[in-house]
C-alpha positions in Angstrom: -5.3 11.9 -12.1 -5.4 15.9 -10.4 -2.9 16.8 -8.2 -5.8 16.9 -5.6 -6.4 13.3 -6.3 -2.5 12.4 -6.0 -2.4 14.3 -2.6 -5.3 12.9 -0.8 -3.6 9.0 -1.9 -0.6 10.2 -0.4 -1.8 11.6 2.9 -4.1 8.2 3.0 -0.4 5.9 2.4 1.0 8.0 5.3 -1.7 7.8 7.7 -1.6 4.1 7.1 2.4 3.6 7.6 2.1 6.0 10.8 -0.7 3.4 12.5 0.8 0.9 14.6 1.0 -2.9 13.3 3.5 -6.0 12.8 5.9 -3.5 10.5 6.3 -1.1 12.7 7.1 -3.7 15.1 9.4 -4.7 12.7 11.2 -1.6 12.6 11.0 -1.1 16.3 12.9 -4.3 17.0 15.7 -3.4 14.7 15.9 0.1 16.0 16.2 -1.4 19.7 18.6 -4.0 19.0 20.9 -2.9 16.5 20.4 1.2 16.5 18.9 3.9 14.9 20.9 3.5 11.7 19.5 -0.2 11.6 16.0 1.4 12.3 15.8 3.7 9.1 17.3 1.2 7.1 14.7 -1.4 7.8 12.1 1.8 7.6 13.6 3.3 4.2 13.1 -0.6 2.6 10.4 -1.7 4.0 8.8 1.3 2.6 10.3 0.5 -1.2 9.3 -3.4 -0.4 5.3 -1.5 -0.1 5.8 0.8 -3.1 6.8 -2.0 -5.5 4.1 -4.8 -4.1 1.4 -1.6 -4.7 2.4 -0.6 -7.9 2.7 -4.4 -9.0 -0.7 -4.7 -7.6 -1.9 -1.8 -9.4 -0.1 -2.5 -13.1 -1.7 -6.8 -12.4 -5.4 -4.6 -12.3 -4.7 -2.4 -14.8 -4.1 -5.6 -17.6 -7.0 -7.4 -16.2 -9.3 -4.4 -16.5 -8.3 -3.6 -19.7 -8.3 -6.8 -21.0 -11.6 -8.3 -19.8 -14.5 -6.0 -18.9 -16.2 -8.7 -17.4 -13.8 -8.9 -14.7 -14.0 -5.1 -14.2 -17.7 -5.8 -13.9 -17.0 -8.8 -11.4 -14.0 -6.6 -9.2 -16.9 -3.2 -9.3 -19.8 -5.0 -7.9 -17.8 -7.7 -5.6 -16.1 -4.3 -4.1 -19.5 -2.4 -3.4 -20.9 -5.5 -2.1 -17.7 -5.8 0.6 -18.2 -1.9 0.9 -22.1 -2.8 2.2 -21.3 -5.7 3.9 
């Protein structure tokens, strides 16, 4: 992958952890009841707890992929069909 390509993944992760949903209310409710300190904490973790679910994710779909290209058929077309729908 570019360094273009890297970027533009990185600015999509961070618009996604900067919209509001049930972690940052999460992180909110530790921050309000046990401090700031508490706050990051939760933040700092809950962002490692992310990184290691996507890059589990990503390494699962890497062995299927290379593995069976039938599945990478199957995953290709059942993600443009979502994509139309």
């Amino acid at each position: 992958m570019t360094l273009t390509i890297w970027l533009s993944l990185v600015a999509i992760c961070c618009a996604g952890a900067m919209s509001p949903g049930p972690s940052l209310a999460v992180v909110v409710r530790h921050t309000i009841s046990s401090g700031r300190t508490h706050g990051m904490v939760t933040a700092l973790f809950h962002g490692a707890g992310v990184a290691a679910w996507a890059m589990a994710t990503i390494f699962g779909l890497a062995i299927l992929v290379a593995e069976s290209p039938l599945m990478y058929k199957f995953i290709t077309y059942a993600g443009a069909c979502y994509l139309t729908w």
